[in-house]
N, C-alpha and C positions, 0 to 999 in steps of 0.2 A: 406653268408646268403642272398637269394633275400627280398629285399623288400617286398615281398608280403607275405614272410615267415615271416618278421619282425612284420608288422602289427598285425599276429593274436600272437603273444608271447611281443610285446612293454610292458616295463615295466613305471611307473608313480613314478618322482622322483622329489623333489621339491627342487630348489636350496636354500644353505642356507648359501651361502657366494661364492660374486664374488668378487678378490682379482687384483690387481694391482701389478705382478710381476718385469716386465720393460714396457717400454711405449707400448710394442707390442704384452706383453705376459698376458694374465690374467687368476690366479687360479680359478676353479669355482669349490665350493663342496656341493655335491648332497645327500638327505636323501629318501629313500622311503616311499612313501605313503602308510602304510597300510604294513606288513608283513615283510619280512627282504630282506636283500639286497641278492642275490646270491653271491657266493664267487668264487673267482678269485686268481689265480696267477698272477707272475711275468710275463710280456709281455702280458697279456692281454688288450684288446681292447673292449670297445663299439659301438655302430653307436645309434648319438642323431638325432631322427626325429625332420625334416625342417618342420617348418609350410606351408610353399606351395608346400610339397612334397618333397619326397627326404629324404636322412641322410649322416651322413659325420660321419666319423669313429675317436675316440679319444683316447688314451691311459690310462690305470686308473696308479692311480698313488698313494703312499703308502708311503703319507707323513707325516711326522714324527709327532704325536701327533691326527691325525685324527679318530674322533672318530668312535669305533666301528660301522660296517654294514653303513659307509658314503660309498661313492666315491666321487673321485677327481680327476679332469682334468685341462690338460696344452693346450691352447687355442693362438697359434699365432695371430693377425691380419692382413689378406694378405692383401696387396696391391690389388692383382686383384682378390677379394673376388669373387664368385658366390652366395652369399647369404650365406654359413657356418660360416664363421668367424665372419662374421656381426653380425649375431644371435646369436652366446656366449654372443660375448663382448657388447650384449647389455642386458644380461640375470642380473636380480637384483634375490635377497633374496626374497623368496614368490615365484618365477615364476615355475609353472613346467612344464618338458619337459618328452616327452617320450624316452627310451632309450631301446635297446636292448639286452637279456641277454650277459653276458661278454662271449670273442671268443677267442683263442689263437693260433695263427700264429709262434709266436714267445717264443718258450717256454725256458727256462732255462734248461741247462742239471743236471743229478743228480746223473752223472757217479763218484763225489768226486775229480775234476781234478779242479787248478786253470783257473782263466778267467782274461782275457783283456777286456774291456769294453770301446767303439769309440761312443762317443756321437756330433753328428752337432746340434747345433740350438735346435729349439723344438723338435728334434730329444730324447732328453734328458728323457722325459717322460718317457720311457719303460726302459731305462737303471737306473734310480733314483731307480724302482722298483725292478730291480734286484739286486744293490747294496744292498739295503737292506734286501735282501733276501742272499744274499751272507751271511752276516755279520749275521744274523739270523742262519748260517749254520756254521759258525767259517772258511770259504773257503778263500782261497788267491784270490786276485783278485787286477786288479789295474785301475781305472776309466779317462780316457782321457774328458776332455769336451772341445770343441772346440768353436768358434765364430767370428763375425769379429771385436769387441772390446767390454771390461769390463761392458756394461752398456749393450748390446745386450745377456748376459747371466741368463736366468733366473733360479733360484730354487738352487741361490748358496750356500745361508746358511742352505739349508737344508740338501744340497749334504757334507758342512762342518761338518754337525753336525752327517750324516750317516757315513760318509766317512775317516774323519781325513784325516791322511796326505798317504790314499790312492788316494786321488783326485787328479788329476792337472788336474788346467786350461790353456788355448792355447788361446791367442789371436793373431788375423792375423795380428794386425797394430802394432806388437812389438815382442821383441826378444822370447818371450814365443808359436809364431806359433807351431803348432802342426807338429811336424816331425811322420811322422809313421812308417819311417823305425825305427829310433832309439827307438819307442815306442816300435814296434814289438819284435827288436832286444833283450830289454832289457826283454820282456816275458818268462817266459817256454814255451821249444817246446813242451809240453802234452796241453801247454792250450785253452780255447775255446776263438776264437775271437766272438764279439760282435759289432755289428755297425747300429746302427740307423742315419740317418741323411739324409743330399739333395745326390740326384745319384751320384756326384762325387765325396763326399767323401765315399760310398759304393763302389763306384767301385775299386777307391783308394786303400781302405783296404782291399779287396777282394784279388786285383791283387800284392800288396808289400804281403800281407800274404803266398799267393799259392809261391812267389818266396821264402821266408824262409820255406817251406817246411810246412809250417801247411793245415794240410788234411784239403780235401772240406767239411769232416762231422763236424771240427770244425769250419766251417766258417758257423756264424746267422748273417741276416742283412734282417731289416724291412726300407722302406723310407720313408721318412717323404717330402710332397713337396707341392708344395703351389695347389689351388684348378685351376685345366687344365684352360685355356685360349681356347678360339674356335676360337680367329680371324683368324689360319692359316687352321683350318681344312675345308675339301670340303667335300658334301654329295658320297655317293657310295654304292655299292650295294652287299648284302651278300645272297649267293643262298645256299638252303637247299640241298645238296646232298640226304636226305632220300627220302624228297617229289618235291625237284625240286621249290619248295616255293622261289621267287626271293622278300628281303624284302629291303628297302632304309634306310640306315641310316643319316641323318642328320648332319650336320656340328656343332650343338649343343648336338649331342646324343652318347652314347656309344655303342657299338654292344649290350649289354646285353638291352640297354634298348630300343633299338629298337625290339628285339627279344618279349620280353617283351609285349610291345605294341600292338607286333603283336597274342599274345596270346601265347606266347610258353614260357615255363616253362623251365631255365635252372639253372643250380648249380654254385653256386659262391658264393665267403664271400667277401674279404678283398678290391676288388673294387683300388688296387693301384697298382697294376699288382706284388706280393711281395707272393704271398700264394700256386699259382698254380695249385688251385682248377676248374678255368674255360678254362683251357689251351683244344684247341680244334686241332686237326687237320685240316690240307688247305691240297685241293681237288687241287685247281690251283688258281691263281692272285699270290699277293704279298704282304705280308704283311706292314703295315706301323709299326716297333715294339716301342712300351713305355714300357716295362716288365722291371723289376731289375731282374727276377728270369731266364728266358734263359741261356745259355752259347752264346759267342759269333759265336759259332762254330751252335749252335741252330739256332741261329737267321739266321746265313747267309744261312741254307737248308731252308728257308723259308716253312719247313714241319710242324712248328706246332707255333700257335699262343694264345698270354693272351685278350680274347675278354671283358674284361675289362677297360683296357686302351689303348691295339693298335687298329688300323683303316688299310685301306688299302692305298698302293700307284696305284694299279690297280683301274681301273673303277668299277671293282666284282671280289670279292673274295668270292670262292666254301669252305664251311665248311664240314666236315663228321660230320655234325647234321641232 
């Protein structure tokens, strides 16, 4: 969804509890102003507008006791914040923000077949949601959470109280590390893997999966990662193949919002290279790729690119836009 589509459909939600999950994570749950909340599934996602512009995309979440037509979001605090993370976790009771209607990238299947579910870190948001929708459904299913120690885990007693003794947790700095082969191992081969979390544990799961034989239509994985960093990126230059239009992207900008800028109107939602919506054809240069969603065999024909989060490694790269 561009921004600019957001604008005219932003819905007004007023927070009405921001919660202190671990030192880094905090709950914030949202009521609407005036009329009812739209309604969302399992894996779905918002994008809350930045007061200086901009939105960052959040996972709703479908925690246990939440009252009716609420939403509720799981809120990292990044170290190398760009201004999203900052703006939650300073959001009190009373505040509202705009938000966009709910999107789903990451759907849950409903073909009746058990699921494995790989949750990293805040990654955990989307798959909280599906547990409970699992268990809503009476489905097998069995819940991995991962972290790098006990207190960096958020939303466990909730995960407890959806999940029973479907949950285990995995921490890194003791014997309970998350093994995925053994995870895998111990799944049905009919079932749908699941994995939210940072790239390499998606990629992880991805790749021990495809080696036990679980088809690429059972393999869903959304990432969750912290908000980009510009200090390594350099400006470059992306040329319109339709009109020949040569436009400069900036070392703080992304292809779409340089496009943008420059008046052109392009399609795109999820903004984390995860959805596949803005994948564009390359004319000639080379892409620089950030995508989860290529195949590696993709990546290396350097024929098609996620103008979301990749950039180039060439001084211009040629778009079939």
């Amino acid at each position: 969804m561009g921004l600019a589509r957001m604008a005219a459909e932003t819905l007004r939600f007023k927070v009405q509890a921001s919660s202190a999950e671990t030192q880094a994570v905090r709950s914030i749950v949202l009521a609407p102003e005036g009329g009812s909340a739209p309604a969302w599934e399992a894996g779905a996602h918002v994008r809350v507008a930045l007061p200086g512009g901009g939105s960052r995309p959040y996972s709703l979440m479908a925690l246990p006791g939440l009252p009716e037509g609420h939403y509720a979001l799981g809120v990292l605090r990044e170290e190398a914040s760009t201004g999203g993370s900052r703006f939650m976790h300073s959001l009190k009771a009373g505040d509202v923000v705009g938000l966009s209607p709910p999107a789903n990238n990451f759907k849950l299947h409903d073909d009746g077949l058990p699921a494995v579910l790989f949750a990293g870190g805040i990654g955990v948001t989307p798959i909280l949601s599906m547990a409970v929708e699992l268990e809503r459904r009476g489905m097998p299913y069995r819940l991995h959470y991962a972290g790098r120690m006990e207190a960096s885990l958020a939303f466990v007693a909730q995960l407890r109280a959806i999940c029973a003794d479907r949950l285990s947790l995995h921490y890194d700095n003791d014997a309970s590390r998350l093994d995925i082969a053994a995870a895998l191992n111990a799944a049905p081969r009919d079932a749908h893997v699941y994995v939210c979390g940072p790239k390499g544990m998606i990629e992880a799961v991805k790749a021990e999966a495809i080696r036990r034989g679980f088809g690429a239509d059972r393999l869903h994985y959304e990432l969750f990662t912290a908000e980009p960093s510009t200090d390594a990126n350099r400006a470059f230059e992306v040329e319109l193949r339709s009109s020949g239009q040569v436009i400069e992207v900036a070392p703080d900008q992304t292809i779409i919002q340089a496009l943008e800028q420059a008046g052109i109107e392009v399609l795109y939602d999820c903004q984390r290279g995860d959805c596949g919506i803005c994948q564009c054809a390359v004319i000639e240069g080379i892409p620089d790729h950030r995508d989860v969603i290529l195949s590696d065999d993709e990546k290396a024909s350097n024929k098609v690119m996620q103008i979301c989060v990749s950039r180039a490694k060439s001084a211009r790269i040629v778009l079939d836009l």
